[in-house]
PyMOL commands that place a pseudoatom at each C-alpha (Angstrom):
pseudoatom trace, name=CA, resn=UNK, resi=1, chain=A, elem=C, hetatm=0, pos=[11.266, 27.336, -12.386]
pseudoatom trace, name=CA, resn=UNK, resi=2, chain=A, elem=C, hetatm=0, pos=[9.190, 24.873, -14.385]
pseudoatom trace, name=CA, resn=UNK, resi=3, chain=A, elem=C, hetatm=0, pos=[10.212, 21.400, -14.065]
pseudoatom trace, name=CA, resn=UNK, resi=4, chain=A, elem=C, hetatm=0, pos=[10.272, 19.195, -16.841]
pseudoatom trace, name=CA, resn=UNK, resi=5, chain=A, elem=C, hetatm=0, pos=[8.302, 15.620, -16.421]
pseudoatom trace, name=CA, resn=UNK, resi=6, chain=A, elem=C, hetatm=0, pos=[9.547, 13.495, -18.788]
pseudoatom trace, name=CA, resn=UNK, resi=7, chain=A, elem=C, hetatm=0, pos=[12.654, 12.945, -18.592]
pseudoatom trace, name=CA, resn=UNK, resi=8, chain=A, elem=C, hetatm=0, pos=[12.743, 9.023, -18.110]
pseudoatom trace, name=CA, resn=UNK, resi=9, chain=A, elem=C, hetatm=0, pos=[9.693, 8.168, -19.240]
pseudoatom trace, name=CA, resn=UNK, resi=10, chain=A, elem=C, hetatm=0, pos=[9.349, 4.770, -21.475]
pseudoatom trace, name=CA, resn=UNK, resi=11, chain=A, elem=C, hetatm=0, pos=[7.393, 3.547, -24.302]
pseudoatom trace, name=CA, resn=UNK, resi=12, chain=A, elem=C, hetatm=0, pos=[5.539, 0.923, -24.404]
pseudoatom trace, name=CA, resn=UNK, resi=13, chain=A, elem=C, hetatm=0, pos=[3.338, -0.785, -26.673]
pseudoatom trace, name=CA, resn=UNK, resi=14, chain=A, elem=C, hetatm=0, pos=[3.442, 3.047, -28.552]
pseudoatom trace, name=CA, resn=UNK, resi=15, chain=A, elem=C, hetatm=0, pos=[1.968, 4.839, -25.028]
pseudoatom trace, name=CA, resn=UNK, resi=16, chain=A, elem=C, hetatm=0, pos=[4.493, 7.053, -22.868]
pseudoatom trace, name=CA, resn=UNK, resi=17, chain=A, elem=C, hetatm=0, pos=[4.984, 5.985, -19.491]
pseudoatom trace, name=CA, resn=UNK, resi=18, chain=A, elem=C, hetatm=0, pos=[6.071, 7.540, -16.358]
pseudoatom trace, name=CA, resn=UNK, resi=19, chain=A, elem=C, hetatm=0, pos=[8.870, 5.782, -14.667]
pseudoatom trace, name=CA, resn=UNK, resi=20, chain=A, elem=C, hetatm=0, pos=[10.418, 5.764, -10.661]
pseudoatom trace, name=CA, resn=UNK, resi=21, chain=A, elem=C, hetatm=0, pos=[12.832, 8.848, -12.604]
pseudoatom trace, name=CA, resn=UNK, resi=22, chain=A, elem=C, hetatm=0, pos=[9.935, 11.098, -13.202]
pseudoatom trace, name=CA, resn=UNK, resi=23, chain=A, elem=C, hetatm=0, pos=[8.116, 10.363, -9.604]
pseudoatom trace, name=CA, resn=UNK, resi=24, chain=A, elem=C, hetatm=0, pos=[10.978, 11.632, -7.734]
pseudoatom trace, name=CA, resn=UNK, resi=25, chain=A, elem=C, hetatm=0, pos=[10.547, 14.797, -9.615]
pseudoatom trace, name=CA, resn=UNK, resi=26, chain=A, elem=C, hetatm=0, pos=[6.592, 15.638, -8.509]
pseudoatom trace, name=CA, resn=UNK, resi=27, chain=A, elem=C, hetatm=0, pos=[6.304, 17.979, -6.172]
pseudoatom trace, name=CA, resn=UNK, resi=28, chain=A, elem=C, hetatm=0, pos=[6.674, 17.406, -2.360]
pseudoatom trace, name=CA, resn=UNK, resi=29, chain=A, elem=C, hetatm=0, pos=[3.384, 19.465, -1.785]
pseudoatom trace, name=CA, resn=UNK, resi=30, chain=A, elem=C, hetatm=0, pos=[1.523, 17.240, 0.941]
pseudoatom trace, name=CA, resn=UNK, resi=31, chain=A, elem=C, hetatm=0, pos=[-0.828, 15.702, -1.644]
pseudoatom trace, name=CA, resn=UNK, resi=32, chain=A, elem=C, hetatm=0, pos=[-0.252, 11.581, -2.337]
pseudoatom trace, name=CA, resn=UNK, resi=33, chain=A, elem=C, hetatm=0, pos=[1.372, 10.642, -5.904]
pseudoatom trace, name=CA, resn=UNK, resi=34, chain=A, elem=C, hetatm=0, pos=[1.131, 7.769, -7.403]
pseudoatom trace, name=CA, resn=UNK, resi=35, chain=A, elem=C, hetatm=0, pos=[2.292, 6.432, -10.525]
pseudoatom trace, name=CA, resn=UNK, resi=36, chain=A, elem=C, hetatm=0, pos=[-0.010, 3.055, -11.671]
pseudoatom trace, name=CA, resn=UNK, resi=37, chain=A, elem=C, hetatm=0, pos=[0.977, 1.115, -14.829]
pseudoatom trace, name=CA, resn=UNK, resi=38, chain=A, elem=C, hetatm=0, pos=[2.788, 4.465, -16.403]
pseudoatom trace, name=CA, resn=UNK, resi=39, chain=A, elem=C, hetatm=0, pos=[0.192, 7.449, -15.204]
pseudoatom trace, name=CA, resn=UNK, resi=40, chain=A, elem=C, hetatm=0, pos=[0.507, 9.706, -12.246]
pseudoatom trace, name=CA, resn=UNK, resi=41, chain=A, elem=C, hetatm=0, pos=[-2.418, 9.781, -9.908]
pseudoatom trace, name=CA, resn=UNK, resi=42, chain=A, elem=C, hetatm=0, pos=[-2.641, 12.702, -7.306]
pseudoatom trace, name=CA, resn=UNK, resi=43, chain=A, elem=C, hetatm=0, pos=[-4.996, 12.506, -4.152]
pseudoatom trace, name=CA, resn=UNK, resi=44, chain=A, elem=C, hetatm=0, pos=[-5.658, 14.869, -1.432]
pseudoatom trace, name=CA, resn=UNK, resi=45, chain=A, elem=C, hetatm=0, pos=[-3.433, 14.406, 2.023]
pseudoatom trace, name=CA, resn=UNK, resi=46, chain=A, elem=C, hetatm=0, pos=[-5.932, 11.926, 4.422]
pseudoatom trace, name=CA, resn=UNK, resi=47, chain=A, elem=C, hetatm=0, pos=[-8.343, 13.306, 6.658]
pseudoatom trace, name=CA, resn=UNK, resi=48, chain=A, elem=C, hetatm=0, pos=[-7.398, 12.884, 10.177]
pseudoatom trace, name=CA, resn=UNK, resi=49, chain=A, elem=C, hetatm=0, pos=[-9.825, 9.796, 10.826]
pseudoatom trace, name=CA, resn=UNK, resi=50, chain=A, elem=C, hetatm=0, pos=[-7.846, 8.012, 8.122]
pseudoatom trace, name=CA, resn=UNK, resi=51, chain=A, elem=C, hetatm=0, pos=[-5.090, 8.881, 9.842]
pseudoatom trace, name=CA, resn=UNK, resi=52, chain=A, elem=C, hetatm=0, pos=[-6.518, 7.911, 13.440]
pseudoatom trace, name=CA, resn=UNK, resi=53, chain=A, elem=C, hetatm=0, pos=[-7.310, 4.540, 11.981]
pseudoatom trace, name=CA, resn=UNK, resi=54, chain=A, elem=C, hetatm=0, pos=[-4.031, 4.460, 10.187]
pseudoatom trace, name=CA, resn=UNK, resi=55, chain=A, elem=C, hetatm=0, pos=[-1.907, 4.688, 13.237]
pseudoatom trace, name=CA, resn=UNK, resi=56, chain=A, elem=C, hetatm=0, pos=[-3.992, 2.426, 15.373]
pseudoatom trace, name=CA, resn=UNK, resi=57, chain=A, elem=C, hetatm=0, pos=[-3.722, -0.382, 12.908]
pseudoatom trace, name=CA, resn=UNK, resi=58, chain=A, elem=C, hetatm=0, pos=[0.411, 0.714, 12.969]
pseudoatom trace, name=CA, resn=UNK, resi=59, chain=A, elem=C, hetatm=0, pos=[0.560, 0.357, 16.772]
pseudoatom trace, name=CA, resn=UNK, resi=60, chain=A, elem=C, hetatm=0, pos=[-1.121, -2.863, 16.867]
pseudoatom trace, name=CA, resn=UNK, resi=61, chain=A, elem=C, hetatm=0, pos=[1.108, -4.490, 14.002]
pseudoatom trace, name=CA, resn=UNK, resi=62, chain=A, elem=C, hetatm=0, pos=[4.232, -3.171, 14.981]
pseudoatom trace, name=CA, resn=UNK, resi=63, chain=A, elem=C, hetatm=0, pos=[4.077, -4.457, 18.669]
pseudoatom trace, name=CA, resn=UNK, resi=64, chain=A, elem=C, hetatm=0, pos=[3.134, -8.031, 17.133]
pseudoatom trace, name=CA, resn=UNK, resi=65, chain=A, elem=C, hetatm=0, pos=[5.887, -8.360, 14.306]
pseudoatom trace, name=CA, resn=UNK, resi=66, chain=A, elem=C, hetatm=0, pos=[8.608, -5.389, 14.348]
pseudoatom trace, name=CA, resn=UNK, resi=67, chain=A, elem=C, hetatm=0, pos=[8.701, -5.136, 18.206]
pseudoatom trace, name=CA, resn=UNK, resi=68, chain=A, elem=C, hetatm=0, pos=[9.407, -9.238, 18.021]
pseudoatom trace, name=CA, resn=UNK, resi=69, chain=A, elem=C, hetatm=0, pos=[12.125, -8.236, 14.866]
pseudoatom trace, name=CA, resn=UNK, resi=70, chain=A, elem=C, hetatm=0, pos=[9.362, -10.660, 12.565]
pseudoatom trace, name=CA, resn=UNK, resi=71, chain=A, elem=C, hetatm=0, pos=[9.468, -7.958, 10.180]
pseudoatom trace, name=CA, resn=UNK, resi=72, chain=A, elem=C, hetatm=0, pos=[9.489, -4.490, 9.535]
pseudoatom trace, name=CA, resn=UNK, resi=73, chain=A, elem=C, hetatm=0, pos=[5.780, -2.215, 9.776]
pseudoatom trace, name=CA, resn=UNK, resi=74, chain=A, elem=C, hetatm=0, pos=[5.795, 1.100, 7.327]
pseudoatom trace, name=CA, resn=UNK, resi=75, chain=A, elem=C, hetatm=0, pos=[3.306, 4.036, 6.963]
pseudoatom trace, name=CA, resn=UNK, resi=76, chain=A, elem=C, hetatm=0, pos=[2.738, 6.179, 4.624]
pseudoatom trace, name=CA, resn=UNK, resi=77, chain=A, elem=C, hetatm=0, pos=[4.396, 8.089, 3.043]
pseudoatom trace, name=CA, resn=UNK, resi=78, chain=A, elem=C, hetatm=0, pos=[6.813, 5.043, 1.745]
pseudoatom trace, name=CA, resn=UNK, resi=79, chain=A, elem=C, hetatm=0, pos=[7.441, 4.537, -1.722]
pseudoatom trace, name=CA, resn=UNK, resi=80, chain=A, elem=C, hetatm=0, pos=[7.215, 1.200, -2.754]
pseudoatom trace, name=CA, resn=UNK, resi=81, chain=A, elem=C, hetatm=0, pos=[8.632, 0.483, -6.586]
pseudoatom trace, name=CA, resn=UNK, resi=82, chain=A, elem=C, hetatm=0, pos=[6.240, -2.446, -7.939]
pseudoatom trace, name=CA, resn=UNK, resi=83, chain=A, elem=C, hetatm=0, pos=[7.543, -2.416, -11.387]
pseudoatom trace, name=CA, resn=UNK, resi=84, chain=A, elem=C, hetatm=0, pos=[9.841, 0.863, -13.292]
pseudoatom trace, name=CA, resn=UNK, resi=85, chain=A, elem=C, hetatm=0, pos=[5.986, 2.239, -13.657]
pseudoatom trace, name=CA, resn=UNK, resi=86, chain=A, elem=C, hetatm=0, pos=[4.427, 1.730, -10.783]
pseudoatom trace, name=CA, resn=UNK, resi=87, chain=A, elem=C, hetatm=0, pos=[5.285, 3.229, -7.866]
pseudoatom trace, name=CA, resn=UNK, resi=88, chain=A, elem=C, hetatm=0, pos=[2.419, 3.718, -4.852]
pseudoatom trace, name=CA, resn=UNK, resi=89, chain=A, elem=C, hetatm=0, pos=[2.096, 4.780, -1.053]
pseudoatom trace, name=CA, resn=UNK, resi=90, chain=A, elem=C, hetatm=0, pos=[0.437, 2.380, 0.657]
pseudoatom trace, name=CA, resn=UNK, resi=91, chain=A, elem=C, hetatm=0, pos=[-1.690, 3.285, 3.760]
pseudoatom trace, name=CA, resn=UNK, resi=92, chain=A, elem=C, hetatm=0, pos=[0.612, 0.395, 5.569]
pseudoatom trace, name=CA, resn=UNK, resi=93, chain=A, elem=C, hetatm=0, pos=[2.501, -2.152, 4.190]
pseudoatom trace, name=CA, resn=UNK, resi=94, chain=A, elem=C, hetatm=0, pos=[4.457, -4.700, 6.147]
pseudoatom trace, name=CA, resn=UNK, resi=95, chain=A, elem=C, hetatm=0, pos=[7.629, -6.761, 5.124]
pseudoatom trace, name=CA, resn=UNK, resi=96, chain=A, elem=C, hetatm=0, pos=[8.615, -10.602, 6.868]
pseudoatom trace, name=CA, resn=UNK, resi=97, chain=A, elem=C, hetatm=0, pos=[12.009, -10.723, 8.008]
pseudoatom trace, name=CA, resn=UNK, resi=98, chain=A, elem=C, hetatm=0, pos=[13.087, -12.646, 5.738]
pseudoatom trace, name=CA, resn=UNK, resi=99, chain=A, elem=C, hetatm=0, pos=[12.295, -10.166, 2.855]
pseudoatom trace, name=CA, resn=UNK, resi=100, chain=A, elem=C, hetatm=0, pos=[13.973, -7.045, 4.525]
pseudoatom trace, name=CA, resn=UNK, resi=101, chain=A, elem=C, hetatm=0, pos=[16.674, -6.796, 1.778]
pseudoatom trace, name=CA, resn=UNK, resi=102, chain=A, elem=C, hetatm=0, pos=[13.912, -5.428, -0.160]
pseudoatom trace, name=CA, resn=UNK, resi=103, chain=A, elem=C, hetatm=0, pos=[13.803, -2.170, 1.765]
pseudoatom trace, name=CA, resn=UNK, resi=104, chain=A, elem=C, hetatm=0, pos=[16.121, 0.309, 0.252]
pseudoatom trace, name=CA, resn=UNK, resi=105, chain=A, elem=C, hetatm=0, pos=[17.212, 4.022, 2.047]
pseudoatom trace, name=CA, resn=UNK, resi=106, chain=A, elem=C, hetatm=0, pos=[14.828, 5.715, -0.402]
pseudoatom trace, name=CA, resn=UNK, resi=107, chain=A, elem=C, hetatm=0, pos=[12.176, 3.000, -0.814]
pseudoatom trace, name=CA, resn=UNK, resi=108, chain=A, elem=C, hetatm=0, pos=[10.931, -0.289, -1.020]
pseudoatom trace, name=CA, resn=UNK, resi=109, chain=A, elem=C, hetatm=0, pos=[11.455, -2.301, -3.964]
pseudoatom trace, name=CA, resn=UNK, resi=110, chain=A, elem=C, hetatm=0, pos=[9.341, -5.213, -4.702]
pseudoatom trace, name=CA, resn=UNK, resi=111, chain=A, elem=C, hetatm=0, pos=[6.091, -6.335, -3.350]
pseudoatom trace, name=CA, resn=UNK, resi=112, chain=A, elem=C, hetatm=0, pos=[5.288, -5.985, 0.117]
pseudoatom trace, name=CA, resn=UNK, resi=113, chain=A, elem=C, hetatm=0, pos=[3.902, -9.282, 2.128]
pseudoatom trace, name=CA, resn=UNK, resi=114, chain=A, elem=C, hetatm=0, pos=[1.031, -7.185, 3.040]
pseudoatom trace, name=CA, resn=UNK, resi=115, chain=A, elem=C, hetatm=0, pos=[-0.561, -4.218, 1.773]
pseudoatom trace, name=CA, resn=UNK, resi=116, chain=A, elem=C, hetatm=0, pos=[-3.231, -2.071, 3.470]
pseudoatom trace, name=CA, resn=UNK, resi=117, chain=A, elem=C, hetatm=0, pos=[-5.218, 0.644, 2.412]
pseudoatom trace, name=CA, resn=UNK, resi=118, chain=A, elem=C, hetatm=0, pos=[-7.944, 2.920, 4.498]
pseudoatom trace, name=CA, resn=UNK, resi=119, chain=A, elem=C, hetatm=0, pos=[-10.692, 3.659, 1.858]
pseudoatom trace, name=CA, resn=UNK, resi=120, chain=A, elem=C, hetatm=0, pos=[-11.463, 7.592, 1.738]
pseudoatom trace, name=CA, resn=UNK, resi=121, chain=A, elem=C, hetatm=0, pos=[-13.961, 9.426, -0.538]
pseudoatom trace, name=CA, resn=UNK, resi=122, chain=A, elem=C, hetatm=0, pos=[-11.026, 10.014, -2.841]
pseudoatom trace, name=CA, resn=UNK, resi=123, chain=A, elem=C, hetatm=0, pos=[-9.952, 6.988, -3.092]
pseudoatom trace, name=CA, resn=UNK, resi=124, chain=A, elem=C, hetatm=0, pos=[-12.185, 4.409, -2.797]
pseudoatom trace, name=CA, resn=UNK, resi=125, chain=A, elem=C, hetatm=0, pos=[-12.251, 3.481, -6.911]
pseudoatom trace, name=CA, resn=UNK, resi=126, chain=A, elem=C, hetatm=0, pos=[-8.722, 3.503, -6.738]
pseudoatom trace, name=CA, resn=UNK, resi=127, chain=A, elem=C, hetatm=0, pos=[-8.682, 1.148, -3.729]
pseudoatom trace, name=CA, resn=UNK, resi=128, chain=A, elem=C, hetatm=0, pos=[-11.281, -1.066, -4.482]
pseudoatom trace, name=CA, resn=UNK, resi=129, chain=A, elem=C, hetatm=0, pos=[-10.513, -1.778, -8.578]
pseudoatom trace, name=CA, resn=UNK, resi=130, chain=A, elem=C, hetatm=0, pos=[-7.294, 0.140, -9.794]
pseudoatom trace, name=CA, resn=UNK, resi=131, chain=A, elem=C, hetatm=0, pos=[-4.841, -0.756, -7.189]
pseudoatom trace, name=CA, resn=UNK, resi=132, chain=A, elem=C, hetatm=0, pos=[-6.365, -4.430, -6.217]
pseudoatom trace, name=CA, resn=UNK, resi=133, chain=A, elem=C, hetatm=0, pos=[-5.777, -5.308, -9.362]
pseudoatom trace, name=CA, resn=UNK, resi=134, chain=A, elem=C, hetatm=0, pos=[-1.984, -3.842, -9.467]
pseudoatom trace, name=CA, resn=UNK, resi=135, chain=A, elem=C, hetatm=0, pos=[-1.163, -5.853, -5.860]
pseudoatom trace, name=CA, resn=UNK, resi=136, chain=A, elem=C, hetatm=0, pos=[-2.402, -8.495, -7.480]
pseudoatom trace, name=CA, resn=UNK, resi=137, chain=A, elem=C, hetatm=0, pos=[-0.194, -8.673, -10.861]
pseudoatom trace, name=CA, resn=UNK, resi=138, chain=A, elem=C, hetatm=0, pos=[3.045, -7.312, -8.417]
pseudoatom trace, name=CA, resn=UNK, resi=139, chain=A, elem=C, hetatm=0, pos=[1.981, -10.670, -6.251]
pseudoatom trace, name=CA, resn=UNK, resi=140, chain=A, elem=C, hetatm=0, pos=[1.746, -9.055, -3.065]
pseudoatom trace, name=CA, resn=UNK, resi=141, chain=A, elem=C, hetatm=0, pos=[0.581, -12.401, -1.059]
pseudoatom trace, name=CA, resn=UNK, resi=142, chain=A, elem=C, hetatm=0, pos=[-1.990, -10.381, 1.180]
pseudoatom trace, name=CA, resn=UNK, resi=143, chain=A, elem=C, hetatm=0, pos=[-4.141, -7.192, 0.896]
pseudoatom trace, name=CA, resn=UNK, resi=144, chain=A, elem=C, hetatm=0, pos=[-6.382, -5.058, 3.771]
pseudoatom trace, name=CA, resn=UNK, resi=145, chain=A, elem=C, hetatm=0, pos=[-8.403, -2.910, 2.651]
pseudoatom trace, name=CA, resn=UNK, resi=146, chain=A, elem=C, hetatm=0, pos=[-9.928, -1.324, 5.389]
pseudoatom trace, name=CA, resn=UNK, resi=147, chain=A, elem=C, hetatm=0, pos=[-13.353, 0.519, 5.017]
pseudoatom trace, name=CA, resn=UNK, resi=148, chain=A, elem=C, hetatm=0, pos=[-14.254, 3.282, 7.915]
pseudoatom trace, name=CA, resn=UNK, resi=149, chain=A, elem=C, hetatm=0, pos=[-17.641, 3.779, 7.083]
pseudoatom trace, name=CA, resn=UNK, resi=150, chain=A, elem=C, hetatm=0, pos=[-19.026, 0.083, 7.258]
pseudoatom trace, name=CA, resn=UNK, resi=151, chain=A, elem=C, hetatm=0, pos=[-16.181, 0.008, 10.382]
pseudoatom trace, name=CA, resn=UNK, resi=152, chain=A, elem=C, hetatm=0, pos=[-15.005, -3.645, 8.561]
pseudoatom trace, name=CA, resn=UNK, resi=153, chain=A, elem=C, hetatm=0, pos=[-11.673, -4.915, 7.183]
pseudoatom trace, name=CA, resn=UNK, resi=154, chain=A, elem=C, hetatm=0, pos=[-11.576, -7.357, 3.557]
pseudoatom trace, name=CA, resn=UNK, resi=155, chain=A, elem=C, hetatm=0, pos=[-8.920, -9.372, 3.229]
pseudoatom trace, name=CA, resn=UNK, resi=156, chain=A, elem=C, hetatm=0, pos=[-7.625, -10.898, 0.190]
pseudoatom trace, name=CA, resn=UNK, resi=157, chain=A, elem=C, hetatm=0, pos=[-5.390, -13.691, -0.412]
pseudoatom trace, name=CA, resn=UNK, resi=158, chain=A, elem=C, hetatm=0, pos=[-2.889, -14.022, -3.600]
pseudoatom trace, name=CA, resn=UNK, resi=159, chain=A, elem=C, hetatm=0, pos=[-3.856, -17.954, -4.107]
pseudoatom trace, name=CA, resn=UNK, resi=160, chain=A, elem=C, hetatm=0, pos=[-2.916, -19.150, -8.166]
pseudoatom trace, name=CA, resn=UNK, resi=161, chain=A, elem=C, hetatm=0, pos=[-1.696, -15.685, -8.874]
pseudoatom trace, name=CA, resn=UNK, resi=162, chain=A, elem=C, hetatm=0, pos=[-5.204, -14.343, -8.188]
pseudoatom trace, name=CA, resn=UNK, resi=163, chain=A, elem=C, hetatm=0, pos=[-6.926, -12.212, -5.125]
pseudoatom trace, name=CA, resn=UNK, resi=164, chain=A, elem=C, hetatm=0, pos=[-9.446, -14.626, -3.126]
pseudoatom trace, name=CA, resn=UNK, resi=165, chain=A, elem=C, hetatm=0, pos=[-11.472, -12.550, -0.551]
pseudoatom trace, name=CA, resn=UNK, resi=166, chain=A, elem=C, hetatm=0, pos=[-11.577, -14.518, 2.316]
pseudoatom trace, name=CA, resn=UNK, resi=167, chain=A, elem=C, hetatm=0, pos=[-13.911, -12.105, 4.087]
pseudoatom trace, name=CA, resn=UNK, resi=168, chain=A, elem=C, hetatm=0, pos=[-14.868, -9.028, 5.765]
pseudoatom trace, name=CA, resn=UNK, resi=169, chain=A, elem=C, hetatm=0, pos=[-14.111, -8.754, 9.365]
pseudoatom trace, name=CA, resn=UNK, resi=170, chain=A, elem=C, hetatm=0, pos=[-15.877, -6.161, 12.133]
pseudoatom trace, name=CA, resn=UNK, resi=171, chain=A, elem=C, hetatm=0, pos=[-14.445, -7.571, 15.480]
pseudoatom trace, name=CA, resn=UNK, resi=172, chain=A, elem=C, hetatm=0, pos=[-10.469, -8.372, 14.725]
pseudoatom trace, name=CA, resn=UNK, resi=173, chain=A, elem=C, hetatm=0, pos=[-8.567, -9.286, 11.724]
pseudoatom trace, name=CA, resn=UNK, resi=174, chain=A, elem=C, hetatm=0, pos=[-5.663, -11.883, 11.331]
pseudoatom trace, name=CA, resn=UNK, resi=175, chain=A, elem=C, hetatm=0, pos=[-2.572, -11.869, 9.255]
pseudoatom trace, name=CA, resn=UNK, resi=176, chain=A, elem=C, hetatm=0, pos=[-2.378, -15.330, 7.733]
pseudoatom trace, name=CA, resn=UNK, resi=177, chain=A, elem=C, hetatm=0, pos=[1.842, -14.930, 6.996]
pseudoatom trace, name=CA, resn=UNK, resi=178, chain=A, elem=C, hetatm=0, pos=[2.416, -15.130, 11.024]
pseudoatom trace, name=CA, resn=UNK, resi=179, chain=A, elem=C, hetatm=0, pos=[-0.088, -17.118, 13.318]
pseudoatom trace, name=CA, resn=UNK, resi=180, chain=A, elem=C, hetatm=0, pos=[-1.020, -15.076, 16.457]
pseudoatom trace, name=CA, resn=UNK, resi=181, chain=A, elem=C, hetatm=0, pos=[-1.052, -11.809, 14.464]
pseudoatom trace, name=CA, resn=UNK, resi=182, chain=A, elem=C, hetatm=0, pos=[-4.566, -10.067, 14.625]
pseudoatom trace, name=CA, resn=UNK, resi=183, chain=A, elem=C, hetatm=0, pos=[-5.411, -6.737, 14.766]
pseudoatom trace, name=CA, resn=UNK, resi=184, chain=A, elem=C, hetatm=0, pos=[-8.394, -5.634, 17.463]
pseudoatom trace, name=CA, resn=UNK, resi=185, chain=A, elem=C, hetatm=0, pos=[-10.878, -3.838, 15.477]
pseudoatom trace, name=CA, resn=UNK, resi=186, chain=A, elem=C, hetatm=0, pos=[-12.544, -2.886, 18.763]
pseudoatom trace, name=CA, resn=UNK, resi=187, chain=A, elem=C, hetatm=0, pos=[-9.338, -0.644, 19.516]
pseudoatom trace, name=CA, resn=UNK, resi=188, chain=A, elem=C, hetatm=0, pos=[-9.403, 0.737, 15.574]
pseudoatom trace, name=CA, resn=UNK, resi=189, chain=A, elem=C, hetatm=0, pos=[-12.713, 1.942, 15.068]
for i in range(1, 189): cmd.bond("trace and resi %d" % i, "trace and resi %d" % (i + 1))
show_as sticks, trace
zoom trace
């Protein structure tokens, strides 16, 4: 059976663009879709390091916020609907409390409060340029992107509408929307 793609997909500005109605219909084949700013973007399933790292930075967050009901701590997969074309999986993304409402059964709608993502070899561009620049105009407030190889976290800051890095941290990382939240980089790496 071939499936047809687009179905929902909008115009704009004369270019066709993939919406939330043609995600759901990629395939559920272990690889990561993405749709950014109306195009699909496929990547490989994470290596198991990723993952490693992935998890430990979980467990760490969600005994400091969700375990104390500050918020809510997802992993990937989770779809999170930025705009009608531009739907991503963050690594881990984290929602305040006060923001839960934004978390629908199928997905998350709206910008997370932070976003993180675990730089691999097939994503790094992506990471680094593409996707900073989408938190950015979707005003997600803070942004981890977390880089295995140099064993360091960046952090950026949504200050005027624009990302500020506030710096790259090897020993433990805080999260500026809740004071006393820090991740232990010596229990990551």
């Amino acid at each position: 059976m071939v499936r047809k793609l687009y179905i929902m997909a909008v115009v704009i500005n004369s270019e066709t663009k993939l919406t939330y109605d043609d995600y759901v219909l990629l395939p559920e084949d272990g690889k990561i879709h993405e749709i950014i700013d109306g195009e699909h973007y496929m990547t490989p399933a994470p290596e198991t390091y990723h993952q490693t790292l992935s998890g430990r930075i979980q467990f760490q967050l969600y005994e400091q916020i969700q375990e104390r009901e500050l918020g809510v701590v997802f992993t990937a997969p989770t779809d999170v609907q930025l705009s009608e074309i531009d739907i991503v999986q963050p690594d881990l993304l984290v929602i305040l409390a006060a923001r839960k409402s934004i978390v629908s059964p199928a997905k998350v709608i709206g910008p997370p409060d932070l976003v993180i993502e675990i730089i691999s070899e097939s994503t790094g561009r992506k990471d680094r340029e593409l996707k900073l620049g989408l938190y950015q105009k979707a005003r997600v407030p803070e942004y981890w992107l977390v880089d295995p190889k140099s064993q360091q976290i960046t952090v950026y800051h949504l200050k005027g509408g624009r990302y500020e890095s506030v710096g790259s941290f090897h020993d433990a990382v805080g999260y500026q929307a809740i004071e006393g939240v820090a991740v232990d980089l010596s229990k990551v790496w």
